[in-house]
Structures are given as structure tokens and as C-alpha cells.
C-alpha positions in Angstrom: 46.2 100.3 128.5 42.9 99.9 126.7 41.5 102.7 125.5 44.7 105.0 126.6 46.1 106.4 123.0 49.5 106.6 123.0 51.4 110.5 122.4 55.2 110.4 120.7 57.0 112.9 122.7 58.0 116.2 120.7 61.6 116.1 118.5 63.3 119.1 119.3 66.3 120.2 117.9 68.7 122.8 118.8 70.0 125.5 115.9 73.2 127.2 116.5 74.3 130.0 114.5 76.0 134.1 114.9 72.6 134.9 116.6 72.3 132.5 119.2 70.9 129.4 119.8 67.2 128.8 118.4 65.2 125.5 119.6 62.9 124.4 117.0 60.1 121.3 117.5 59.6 119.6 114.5 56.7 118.3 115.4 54.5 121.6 115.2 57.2 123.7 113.1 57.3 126.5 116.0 60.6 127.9 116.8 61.8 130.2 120.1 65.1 131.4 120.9 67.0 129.9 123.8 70.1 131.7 124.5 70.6 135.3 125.9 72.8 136.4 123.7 72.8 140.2 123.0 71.9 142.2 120.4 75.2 143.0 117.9 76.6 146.1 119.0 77.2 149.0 117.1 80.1 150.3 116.0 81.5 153.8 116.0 82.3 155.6 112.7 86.2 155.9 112.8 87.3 159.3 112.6 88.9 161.4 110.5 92.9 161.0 111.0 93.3 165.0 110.6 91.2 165.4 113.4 92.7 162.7 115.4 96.2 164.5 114.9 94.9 168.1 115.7 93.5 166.4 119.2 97.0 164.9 119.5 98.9 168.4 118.9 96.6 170.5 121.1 97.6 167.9 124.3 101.1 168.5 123.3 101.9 164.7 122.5 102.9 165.5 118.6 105.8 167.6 117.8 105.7 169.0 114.4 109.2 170.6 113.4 111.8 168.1 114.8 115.1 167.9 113.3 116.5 164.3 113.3 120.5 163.9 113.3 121.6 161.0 110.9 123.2 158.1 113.0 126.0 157.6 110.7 128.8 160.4 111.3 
């Protein structure tokens, strides 16, 4: 044991947030990302409701000029 010097191991710490999980060593300040979590995805615009109705009418699910009896006679 003369003469050997000693090394601490590293401190780690794990980091958990929205992103993922990030490992950082405190001993050296450096910082890599540990879990595979993907990208955030993207979202589509929403669409205009008009068009979603004239989509609806040309496959024939919307019936425009109904007339609904009253229940009560």
C-alpha cells in the first residue's frame, strides 16, 4: 500500500425529468443522457370544423333537413 495513491470512486447521480433520464458525475461536471426516450411528437393542427362537416355530408353520415316530431302529443 506504499506508494499506491488512493482514487475516490466517481458520485454519480441520476436526473429525472419530461425529457428522460440524464446521469450526471459530480465529480468532473459532465452529463450524458441515459434513457431512450423519444423525441416529443408533433402534433397535428386540428382542422377546421366546417371542413370536418362538409367531409361528413359528402359520405352521407350528416343529414341536414330533418324534421324532429315533439315526444309529447
Amino acid at each position: 500500500m506504499a506508494g499506491k495513491e488512493l482514487k475516490a470512486t466517481e458520485k454519480t447521480v441520476l436526473k429525472h425529468s419530461r425529457d428522460g433520464v440524464l446521469e450526471q458525475n459530480l465529480a468532473d461536471g459532465s452529463a450524458k443522457k441515459v434513457s431512450n426516450k423519444a423525441e416529443e411528437a408533433v402534433l397535428k393542427t386540428a382542422r377546421p370544423d366546417d371542413e370536418r362537416f362538409d367531409k361528413l355530408k359528402a359520405a352521407v353520415l350528416v343529414v341536414e333537413d330533418v324534421k324532429v316530431k315533439p315526444l309529447h302529443r
